[in-house]
Phi, psi and omega in degrees: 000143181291176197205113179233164190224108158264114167292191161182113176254180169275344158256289187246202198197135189216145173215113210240110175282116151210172190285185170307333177253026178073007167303139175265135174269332178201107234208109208213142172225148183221126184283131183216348161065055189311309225255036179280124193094321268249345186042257190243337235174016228218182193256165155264136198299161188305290203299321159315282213292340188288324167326288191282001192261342149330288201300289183309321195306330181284340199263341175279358188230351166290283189329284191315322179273345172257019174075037183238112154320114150017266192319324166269011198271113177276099195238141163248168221212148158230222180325323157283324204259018183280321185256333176339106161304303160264053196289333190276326165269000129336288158249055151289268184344311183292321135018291173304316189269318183256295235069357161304125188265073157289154165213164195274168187231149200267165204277307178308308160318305199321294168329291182298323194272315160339298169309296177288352172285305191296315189297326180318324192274351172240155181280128196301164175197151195259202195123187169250163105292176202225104148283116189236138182240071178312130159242198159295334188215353171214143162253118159271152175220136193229145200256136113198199175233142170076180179321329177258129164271157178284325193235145152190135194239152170247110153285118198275081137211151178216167198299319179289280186340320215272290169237043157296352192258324186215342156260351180061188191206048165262208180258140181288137158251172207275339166283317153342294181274003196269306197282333181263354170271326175335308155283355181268340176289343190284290183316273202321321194271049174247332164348153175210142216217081210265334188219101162297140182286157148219047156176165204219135152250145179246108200266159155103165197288341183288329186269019175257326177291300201288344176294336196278316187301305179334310185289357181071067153252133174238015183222177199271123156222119216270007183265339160281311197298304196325085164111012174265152170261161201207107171302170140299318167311284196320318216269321174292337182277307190306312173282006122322298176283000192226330162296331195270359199256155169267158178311313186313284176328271187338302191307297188311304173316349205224069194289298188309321200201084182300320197280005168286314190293016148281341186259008195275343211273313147331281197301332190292322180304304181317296172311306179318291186315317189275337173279014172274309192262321159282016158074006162302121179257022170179204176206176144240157171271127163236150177267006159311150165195195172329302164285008147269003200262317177301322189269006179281319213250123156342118167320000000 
Protein backbone atom coordinates (compact mmCIF):
# COMPACT_ATOMS: atom_id res chain seq x y z
CA UNK A 1 0.00 0.00 0.00
CA UNK A 2 1.20 3.66 -0.89
CA UNK A 3 2.35 5.83 1.74
CA UNK A 4 2.47 9.61 1.35
CA UNK A 5 3.90 12.13 3.86
CA UNK A 6 3.56 16.25 4.14
CA UNK A 7 5.79 18.45 5.68
CA UNK A 8 4.68 21.95 6.40
CA UNK A 9 7.42 24.46 7.22
CA UNK A 10 7.73 27.79 7.85
CA UNK A 11 9.45 28.42 4.52
CA UNK A 12 8.22 25.54 2.28
CA UNK A 13 6.01 22.76 1.99
CA UNK A 14 6.99 19.04 1.03
CA UNK A 15 5.60 16.50 -0.11
CA UNK A 16 6.85 12.55 -0.86
CA UNK A 17 4.89 9.79 -2.13
CA UNK A 18 5.95 6.05 -2.03
CA UNK A 19 4.87 2.57 -2.92
CA UNK A 20 4.57 -0.82 -0.71
CA UNK A 21 8.30 -1.42 -1.47
CA UNK A 22 9.53 2.06 -0.51
CA UNK A 23 10.16 3.09 -4.11
CA UNK A 24 9.22 7.38 -4.21
CA UNK A 25 6.63 7.74 -6.99
CA UNK A 26 6.73 11.59 -6.10
CA UNK A 27 8.77 13.99 -4.57
CA UNK A 28 7.82 17.48 -4.62
CA UNK A 29 8.82 21.03 -2.66
CA UNK A 30 7.38 23.92 -2.51
CA UNK A 31 8.42 27.63 -1.15
CA UNK A 32 4.96 29.40 0.42
CA UNK A 33 6.80 31.25 2.89
CA UNK A 34 4.18 30.40 5.43
CA UNK A 35 6.09 31.66 8.56
CA UNK A 36 6.63 35.14 6.82
CA UNK A 37 6.51 37.92 9.29
CA UNK A 38 5.58 35.79 11.73
CA UNK A 39 8.23 36.71 14.51
CA UNK A 40 7.57 34.92 18.00
CA UNK A 41 4.03 35.27 18.30
CA UNK A 42 2.20 36.57 15.66
CA UNK A 43 -0.50 35.25 12.81
CA UNK A 44 -0.12 33.91 9.66
CA UNK A 45 -0.54 36.12 6.81
CA UNK A 46 -3.89 35.96 4.54
CA UNK A 47 -1.39 35.75 1.46
CA UNK A 48 1.08 33.33 3.16
CA UNK A 49 -1.79 30.76 4.10
CA UNK A 50 -3.40 30.80 0.17
CA UNK A 51 -0.23 30.03 -0.97
CA UNK A 52 0.20 27.08 1.07
CA UNK A 53 -3.34 26.08 0.88
CA UNK A 54 -2.79 26.21 -2.90
CA UNK A 55 0.03 24.25 -2.72
CA UNK A 56 -1.40 21.21 -0.24
CA UNK A 57 -4.56 21.16 -2.21
CA UNK A 58 -2.22 19.94 -5.66
CA UNK A 59 -0.56 17.96 -2.87
CA UNK A 60 -4.11 16.31 -1.61
CA UNK A 61 -4.81 15.70 -5.19
CA UNK A 62 -0.81 14.29 -6.27
CA UNK A 63 -0.96 12.04 -2.88
CA UNK A 64 -4.91 10.90 -3.84
CA UNK A 65 -4.05 10.02 -7.50
CA UNK A 66 -0.95 7.37 -6.52
CA UNK A 67 -3.52 5.99 -4.08
CA UNK A 68 -3.11 7.70 -0.97
CA UNK A 69 -6.59 9.43 0.24
CA UNK A 70 -6.48 12.60 2.09
CA UNK A 71 -7.35 11.30 5.11
CA UNK A 72 -4.14 8.91 5.04
CA UNK A 73 -1.62 11.41 3.63
CA UNK A 74 0.46 11.60 7.32
CA UNK A 75 1.10 15.55 7.14
CA UNK A 76 2.62 17.94 9.68
CA UNK A 77 3.21 21.27 10.78
CA UNK A 78 6.74 22.49 12.71
CA UNK A 79 8.13 25.65 13.94
CA UNK A 80 5.52 28.42 12.34
CA UNK A 81 2.85 26.71 13.01
CA UNK A 82 4.29 25.75 17.19
CA UNK A 83 4.12 29.68 17.18
CA UNK A 84 1.51 30.88 14.79
CA UNK A 85 -1.87 32.21 16.70
CA UNK A 86 -3.90 31.00 14.12
CA UNK A 87 -2.54 27.90 13.16
CA UNK A 88 -5.55 26.13 14.20
CA UNK A 89 -7.84 27.73 12.38
CA UNK A 90 -5.66 27.40 9.36
CA UNK A 91 -6.11 24.02 9.61
CA UNK A 92 -9.61 24.09 10.06
CA UNK A 93 -9.98 25.64 6.32
CA UNK A 94 -7.39 22.59 4.85
CA UNK A 95 -9.42 20.32 6.74
CA UNK A 96 -12.12 21.70 4.80
CA UNK A 97 -10.63 22.45 1.77
CA UNK A 98 -8.38 19.23 1.00
CA UNK A 99 -9.20 16.80 3.90
CA UNK A 100 -5.73 16.77 4.67
CA UNK A 101 -5.65 16.25 8.95
CA UNK A 102 -2.48 18.43 9.65
CA UNK A 103 -1.10 18.71 13.48
CA UNK A 104 1.75 20.50 14.90
CA UNK A 105 4.70 18.08 15.70
CA UNK A 106 6.62 19.30 18.86
CA UNK A 107 10.46 20.38 18.38
CA UNK A 108 11.20 17.04 19.77
CA UNK A 109 9.28 14.60 17.40
CA UNK A 110 10.63 17.23 14.73
CA UNK A 111 14.17 16.08 15.99
CA UNK A 112 12.98 11.97 16.03
CA UNK A 113 11.55 12.25 12.63
CA UNK A 114 14.44 14.32 11.37
CA UNK A 115 16.82 11.79 12.65
CA UNK A 116 15.25 9.00 10.85
CA UNK A 117 14.63 10.47 7.41
CA UNK A 118 18.43 11.36 7.35
CA UNK A 119 19.52 8.22 8.33
CA UNK A 120 17.17 6.25 5.98
CA UNK A 121 19.35 7.78 2.86
CA UNK A 122 22.58 6.73 4.40
CA UNK A 123 25.36 4.35 4.90
CA UNK A 124 25.58 3.48 7.93
CA UNK A 125 29.10 4.14 9.76
CA UNK A 126 30.13 3.77 13.44
CA UNK A 127 30.82 6.93 15.40
CA UNK A 128 28.24 8.96 16.70
CA UNK A 129 26.35 11.72 14.32
CA UNK A 130 25.11 14.96 14.38
CA UNK A 131 21.68 15.52 11.84
CA UNK A 132 21.43 19.24 11.78
CA UNK A 133 18.07 20.61 10.14
CA UNK A 134 18.11 24.12 9.12
CA UNK A 135 14.53 25.12 8.43
CA UNK A 136 12.76 28.56 8.04
CA UNK A 137 12.17 29.32 11.52
CA UNK A 138 14.36 26.64 14.13
CA UNK A 139 17.16 24.96 13.31
CA UNK A 140 17.58 21.11 14.86
CA UNK A 141 20.57 19.56 16.05
CA UNK A 142 20.55 15.99 16.59
CA UNK A 143 23.13 14.12 18.49
CA UNK A 144 23.41 9.98 18.85
CA UNK A 145 24.24 6.50 17.32
CA UNK A 146 21.93 3.74 15.81
CA UNK A 147 17.60 4.37 15.55
CA UNK A 148 17.37 6.56 18.62
CA UNK A 149 19.37 9.88 19.05
CA UNK A 150 20.83 10.68 22.53
CA UNK A 151 20.93 14.58 22.41
CA UNK A 152 18.81 17.07 20.62
CA UNK A 153 18.63 21.23 20.94
CA UNK A 154 16.47 23.17 19.35
CA UNK A 155 17.68 26.23 17.99
CA UNK A 156 15.13 29.67 17.73
CA UNK A 157 16.99 30.64 14.22
CA UNK A 158 16.10 29.40 10.89
CA UNK A 159 17.34 30.81 7.44
CA UNK A 160 13.75 33.42 7.34
CA UNK A 161 13.95 34.23 10.82
CA UNK A 162 17.61 34.90 10.52
CA UNK A 163 17.05 36.89 7.86
CA UNK A 164 14.23 38.91 8.77
CA UNK A 165 15.79 39.64 11.81
CA UNK A 166 19.13 41.04 10.39
CA UNK A 167 20.02 40.78 6.77
CA UNK A 168 16.83 41.56 5.05
CA UNK A 169 16.78 40.50 1.41
CA UNK A 170 17.74 43.34 -0.35
CA UNK A 171 21.86 43.68 -0.90
CA UNK A 172 23.36 42.66 2.39
CA UNK A 173 26.36 44.57 3.98
CA UNK A 174 28.98 43.06 5.57
CA UNK A 175 28.03 44.84 9.15
CA UNK A 176 24.83 42.88 8.66
CA UNK A 177 26.23 39.82 8.60
CA UNK A 178 28.82 40.58 11.57
CA UNK A 179 25.84 41.33 13.51
CA UNK A 180 24.00 37.67 12.41
CA UNK A 181 26.93 35.58 12.65
CA UNK A 182 27.09 37.05 16.33
CA UNK A 183 24.07 36.06 17.11
CA UNK A 184 24.19 32.83 15.84
CA UNK A 185 27.90 32.25 17.84
CA UNK A 186 25.75 33.01 20.77
CA UNK A 187 22.87 30.60 20.00
CA UNK A 188 25.34 27.99 19.16
CA UNK A 189 27.42 28.28 22.02
CA UNK A 190 24.83 27.12 24.28
CA UNK A 191 25.18 23.57 22.50
CA UNK A 192 26.30 21.27 24.88
CA UNK A 193 27.97 18.51 23.36
CA UNK A 194 27.69 15.04 25.33
CA UNK A 195 28.91 12.53 22.56
CA UNK A 196 30.92 14.96 20.05
CA UNK A 197 30.12 13.90 16.56
CA UNK A 198 32.38 12.90 14.17
CA UNK A 199 30.45 13.36 10.94
CA UNK A 200 27.31 15.63 10.42
CA UNK A 201 24.60 15.43 7.99
CA UNK A 202 22.65 18.03 6.81
CA UNK A 203 19.14 18.22 5.77
CA UNK A 204 16.03 20.30 4.47
CA UNK A 205 15.84 22.61 1.59
CA UNK A 206 18.65 25.49 2.68
CA UNK A 207 21.46 22.69 2.61
CA UNK A 208 20.10 20.78 0.03
CA UNK A 209 20.08 24.26 -2.42
CA UNK A 210 23.50 25.14 -1.23
CA UNK A 211 24.91 21.43 -2.04
CA UNK A 212 23.30 21.67 -5.58
CA UNK A 213 24.98 25.11 -6.02
CA UNK A 214 28.53 23.80 -4.76
CA UNK A 215 27.77 21.19 -7.31
CA UNK A 216 27.48 23.76 -10.16
CA UNK A 217 23.64 22.35 -11.02
CA UNK A 218 21.34 24.26 -12.58
CA UNK A 219 18.34 22.28 -13.13
CA UNK A 220 17.41 19.95 -9.57
CA UNK A 221 18.96 16.30 -9.55
CA UNK A 222 18.32 14.99 -6.32
CA UNK A 223 21.19 11.96 -7.31
CA UNK A 224 23.86 14.45 -7.05
CA UNK A 225 22.96 16.27 -3.78
CA UNK A 226 22.03 12.78 -1.96
CA UNK A 227 25.52 12.21 -0.22
CA UNK A 228 27.39 15.58 -1.38
CA UNK A 229 29.85 16.81 1.12
CA UNK A 230 29.61 20.35 1.44
CA UNK A 231 33.22 22.04 3.50
CA UNK A 232 33.56 24.31 5.22
CA UNK A 233 35.87 26.14 2.47
CA UNK A 234 33.11 25.41 0.03
CA UNK A 235 30.59 26.81 2.70
CA UNK A 236 33.07 30.21 3.01
CA UNK A 237 32.89 30.37 -0.37
CA UNK A 238 29.68 29.93 -1.33
CA UNK A 239 28.90 32.95 1.60
CA UNK A 240 31.15 34.76 -0.01
CA UNK A 241 29.29 34.47 -3.37
CA UNK A 242 26.09 35.21 -1.99
CA UNK A 243 27.04 38.31 0.37
CA UNK A 244 28.53 39.93 -2.43
CA UNK A 245 25.62 39.41 -4.69
CA UNK A 246 22.27 41.37 -5.53
CA UNK A 247 18.82 39.71 -5.12
CA UNK A 248 19.00 39.32 -8.97
CA UNK A 249 22.39 37.72 -8.61
CA UNK A 250 21.58 35.65 -5.71
CA UNK A 251 18.10 33.97 -7.92
CA UNK A 252 20.93 33.22 -10.30
CA UNK A 253 23.38 31.73 -8.26
CA UNK A 254 20.94 29.49 -6.69
CA UNK A 255 19.04 28.11 -9.99
CA UNK A 256 17.55 24.80 -8.71
CA UNK A 257 15.50 26.72 -6.21
CA UNK A 258 15.42 30.53 -7.17
CA UNK A 259 12.48 31.09 -4.38
CA UNK A 260 15.42 30.19 -1.45
CA UNK A 261 17.87 32.85 -2.48
CA UNK A 262 17.23 34.98 -0.41
CA UNK A 263 17.59 32.76 2.86
CA UNK A 264 20.87 30.99 1.76
CA UNK A 265 23.20 33.41 2.64
CA UNK A 266 21.59 32.92 6.77
CA UNK A 267 21.23 28.87 6.49
CA UNK A 268 24.64 29.30 5.15
CA UNK A 269 25.85 31.22 8.53
CA UNK A 270 24.01 28.79 10.58
CA UNK A 271 25.67 25.44 9.01
CA UNK A 272 29.04 26.98 9.53
CA UNK A 273 28.49 28.02 13.11
CA UNK A 274 27.11 24.63 14.04
CA UNK A 275 29.80 22.54 12.13
CA UNK A 276 32.14 24.58 14.10
CA UNK A 277 31.28 24.38 17.25
CA UNK A 278 31.13 20.63 16.45
CA UNK A 279 34.78 20.51 15.61
CA UNK A 280 33.61 19.30 11.96
CA UNK A 281 35.39 20.48 8.87
CA UNK A 282 32.41 19.75 6.59
CA UNK A 283 29.20 17.39 6.14
CA UNK A 284 27.07 15.26 3.68
CA UNK A 285 23.99 16.52 2.47
CA UNK A 286 20.65 14.34 2.28
CA UNK A 287 17.58 15.26 0.46
CA UNK A 288 16.10 13.06 3.59
CA UNK A 289 14.40 14.97 6.08
CA UNK A 290 11.27 14.85 8.13
CA UNK A 291 9.03 13.30 6.11
CA UNK A 292 10.97 10.52 5.35
CA UNK A 293 11.15 9.98 9.02
CA UNK A 294 7.10 9.99 8.66
CA UNK A 295 7.15 7.34 6.26
CA UNK A 296 9.49 5.21 8.16
CA UNK A 297 7.28 5.01 11.39
CA UNK A 298 4.42 2.68 11.62
CA UNK A 299 1.00 3.51 10.74
Amino acid sequence: MSRAAIDLGSNSVLLTVVDDGGLVLHDEARVVGLGKSLGDGGAFLPERMDAAASALADFAATADRLGVPPIRVAAVATSAARRATNARAFFARIRSETGLELRTISGQEEAQLSWLGARSGLEQAPGPLAVIDIGGGSTEVIVGQGPTPRARRSLEAGSVRLTETFLGTGTVGPADLARARGHVKALVATLSWSQRPTRAVAVAGTATTLAAMDAGLIRWDSTVVQGHTLSRARLAALTDALLAASPAKRRQLAQVSPERADFLLAGAVLLDAILEAAGLQGCEVSVRGLRYGLLVVPD
